[in-house]
N, C-alpha and C positions, 0 to 999 in steps of 0.2 A: 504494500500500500504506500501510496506515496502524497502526502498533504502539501500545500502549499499554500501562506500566510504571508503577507504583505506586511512592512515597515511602516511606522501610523508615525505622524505629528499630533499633538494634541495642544491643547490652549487656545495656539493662535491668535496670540494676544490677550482681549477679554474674558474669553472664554473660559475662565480656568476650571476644569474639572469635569468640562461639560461637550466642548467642543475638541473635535479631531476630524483628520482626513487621510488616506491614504495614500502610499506614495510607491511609485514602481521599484520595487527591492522588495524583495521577499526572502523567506527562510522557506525552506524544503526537507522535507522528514519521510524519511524511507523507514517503514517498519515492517516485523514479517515476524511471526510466530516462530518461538526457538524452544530446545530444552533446556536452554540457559539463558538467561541474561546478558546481556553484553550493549553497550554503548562506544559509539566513535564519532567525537565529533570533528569538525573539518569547516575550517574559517575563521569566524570570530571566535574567540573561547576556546581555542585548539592549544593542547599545550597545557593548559589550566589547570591540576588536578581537581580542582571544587567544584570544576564544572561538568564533572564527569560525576563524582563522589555524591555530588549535592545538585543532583539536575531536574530543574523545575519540571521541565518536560515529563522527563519517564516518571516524577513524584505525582503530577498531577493524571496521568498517563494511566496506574497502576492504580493510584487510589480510587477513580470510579471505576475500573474494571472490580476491583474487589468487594465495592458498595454491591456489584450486581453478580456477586456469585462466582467470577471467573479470577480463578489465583494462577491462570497460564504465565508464560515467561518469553519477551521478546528480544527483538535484535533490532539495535536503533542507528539506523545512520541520520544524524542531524547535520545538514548543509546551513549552517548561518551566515549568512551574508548581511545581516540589521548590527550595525556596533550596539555594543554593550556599555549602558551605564552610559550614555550617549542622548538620553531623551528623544530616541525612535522608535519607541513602543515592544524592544525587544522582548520583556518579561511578557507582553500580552502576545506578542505574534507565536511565544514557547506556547500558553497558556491556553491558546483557542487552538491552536496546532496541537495538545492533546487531548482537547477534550473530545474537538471533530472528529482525530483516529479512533477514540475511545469508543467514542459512538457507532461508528463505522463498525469496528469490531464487534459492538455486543448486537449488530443486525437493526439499530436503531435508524428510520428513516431520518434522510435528512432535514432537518428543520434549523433553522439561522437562530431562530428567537432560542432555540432549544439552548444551543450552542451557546448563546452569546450569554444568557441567566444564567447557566454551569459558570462560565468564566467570572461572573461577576464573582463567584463564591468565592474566587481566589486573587480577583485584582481589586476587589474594591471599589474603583472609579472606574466609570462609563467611556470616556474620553476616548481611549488609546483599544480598546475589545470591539468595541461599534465599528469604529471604521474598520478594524481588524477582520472581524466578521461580514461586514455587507459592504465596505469597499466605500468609495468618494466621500464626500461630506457631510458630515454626519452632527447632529443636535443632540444631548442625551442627558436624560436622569434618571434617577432611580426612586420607585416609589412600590414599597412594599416589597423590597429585596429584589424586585423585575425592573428593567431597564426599558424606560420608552425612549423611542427614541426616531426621528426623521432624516431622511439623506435625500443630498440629491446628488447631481453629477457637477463633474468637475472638465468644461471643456479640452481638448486634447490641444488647442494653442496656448494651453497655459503650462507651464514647468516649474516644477520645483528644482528650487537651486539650493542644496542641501551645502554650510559650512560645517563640518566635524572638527574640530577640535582635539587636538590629543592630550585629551582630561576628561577621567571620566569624575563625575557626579552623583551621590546616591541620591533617590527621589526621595528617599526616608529620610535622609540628610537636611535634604534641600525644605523640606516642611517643617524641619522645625526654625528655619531662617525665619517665618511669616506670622503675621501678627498671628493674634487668638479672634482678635475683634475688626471692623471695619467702619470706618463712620459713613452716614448715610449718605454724603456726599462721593466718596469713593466708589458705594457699590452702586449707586445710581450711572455713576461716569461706567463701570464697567458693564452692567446692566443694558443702557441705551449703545453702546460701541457695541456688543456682543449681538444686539438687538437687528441694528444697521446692518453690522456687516454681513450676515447670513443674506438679510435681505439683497442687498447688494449683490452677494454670489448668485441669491435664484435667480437675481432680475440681470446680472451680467454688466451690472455698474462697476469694473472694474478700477476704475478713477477713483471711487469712494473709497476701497481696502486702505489706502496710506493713513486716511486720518481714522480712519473703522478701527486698525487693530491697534488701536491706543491702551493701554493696561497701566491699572493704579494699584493693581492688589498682589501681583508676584513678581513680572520681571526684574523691575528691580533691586530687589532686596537678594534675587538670585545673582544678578548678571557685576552684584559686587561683588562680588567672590572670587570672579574672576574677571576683572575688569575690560579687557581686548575684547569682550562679549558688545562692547558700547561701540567699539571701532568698529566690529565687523558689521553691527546694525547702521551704524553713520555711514559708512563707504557703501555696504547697498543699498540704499536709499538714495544714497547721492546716487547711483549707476543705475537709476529707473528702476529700483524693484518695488513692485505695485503694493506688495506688503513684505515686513522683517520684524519676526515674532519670536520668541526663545521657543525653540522645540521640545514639548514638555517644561521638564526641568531643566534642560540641559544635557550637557553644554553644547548639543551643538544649534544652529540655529535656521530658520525654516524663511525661506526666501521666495515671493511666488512672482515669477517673470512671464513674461509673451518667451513666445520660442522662437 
């Protein structure tokens, strides 16, 4: 069997927590029924022992097989191509990439929503699984441990122009930089920006993204940390990028240009 899970951005600026999109990179997971166990991974995280020792994938992989009865034992080739610790939705593209094989295995028809509420049990926020799971741009919350959530498409003359950084960032880290509280003028400014700018994407106001993904409630307090985060948004801006948002957490940064 062989999955394949796309690279997300999520935030987006305003957004935080709630919005993400998808981006052409993906990770690929070859699995097949063994009498043992064995994992090999190849890419990001090669080399690594904790990423072998302590791997989200076959963790999340094996524990719903066993919720349903099945203690069988497989053989994992993981192709990672999404950096890690990079704010590209790495831990959710492992995350939906076991749960879909999961399923797939115990003969469960394919269902997205199905998929994508498994994963929330293990990522918590919507942002980075949504677009994971159903692809382009994606709107999402969670209400009663399910995830609603709307997309639409992302025309094909628009490009992501991905800067990575070689620093990574934990998102566990990086949350506890942020206040506890926000005053109403703050969430308002992110509220109406986050509000617009989707609009914007439906309706293809592409002109409006620059002043749209304005954020008062995370990137900064992230992009001190490591401060070349401000250069790199300054110079693409200067060089017509329509929007330049901190990808996730970090560090690397999400740039959306004409092709």
């Amino acid at each position: 069997m062989v999955v394949s899970v796309p690279a997300t951005s999520a935030n987006l600026g305003p957004g935080f927590d709630c919005l993400g999109l998808s981006l052409n990179l993906r990770n690929r997971f070859f699995i097949e029924p063994s009498s043992f166990h064995a994992v090999k991974l190849v890419g990001e995280g090669e080399g690594i022992p904790k990423f072998l020792t302590n791997n989200i994938f076959t963790k999340v992989f094996y524990e719903i097989l066993k919720k349903h009865g099945n203690d069988g034992s497989f053989k994992f080739l993981l192709h990672n191509k999404v950096p890690i610790t990079r704010g590209m939705g790495s831990s959710s593209a492992m995350i939906v990439g076991a749960v879909a094989s999961a399923f797939a295995f115990l003969g469960f028809a394919f269902d997205r929503e199905n998929i994508l509420n498994t994963a929330l049990i293990y990522e918590n926020h919507p942002d980075n699984i949504t677009p994971a799971v159903f692809g382009g741009y994606n709107a999402a919350f969670v209400e009663k441990k399910k995830v609603i959530s709307l997309k639409t498409k992302i025309p094909s003359f628009l490009k992501a122009v991905m800067v990575i950084p070689n620093r990574a960032i934990s998102t566990k880290q990086s949350r506890h930089l942020l206040p506890k509280r926000y005053s109403v003028q703050e969430s308002v400014f992110n509220l109406s920006h986050a509000s617009l700018m989707t609009m914007a994407i439906v309706q293809g106001k592409w002109d409006l993204l620059r002043c749209c993904s304005k954020d008062r409630m995370h990137q900064y307090k992230r992009m001190q940390t490591y401060p070349v985060l401000f250069a790199i948004q300054k110079l693409a801006l200067e060089n017509n990028a329509l929007m330049s948002t901190l990808s996730g957490s970090g560090s690397s940064f999400f740039n959306m240009c004409y092709e």
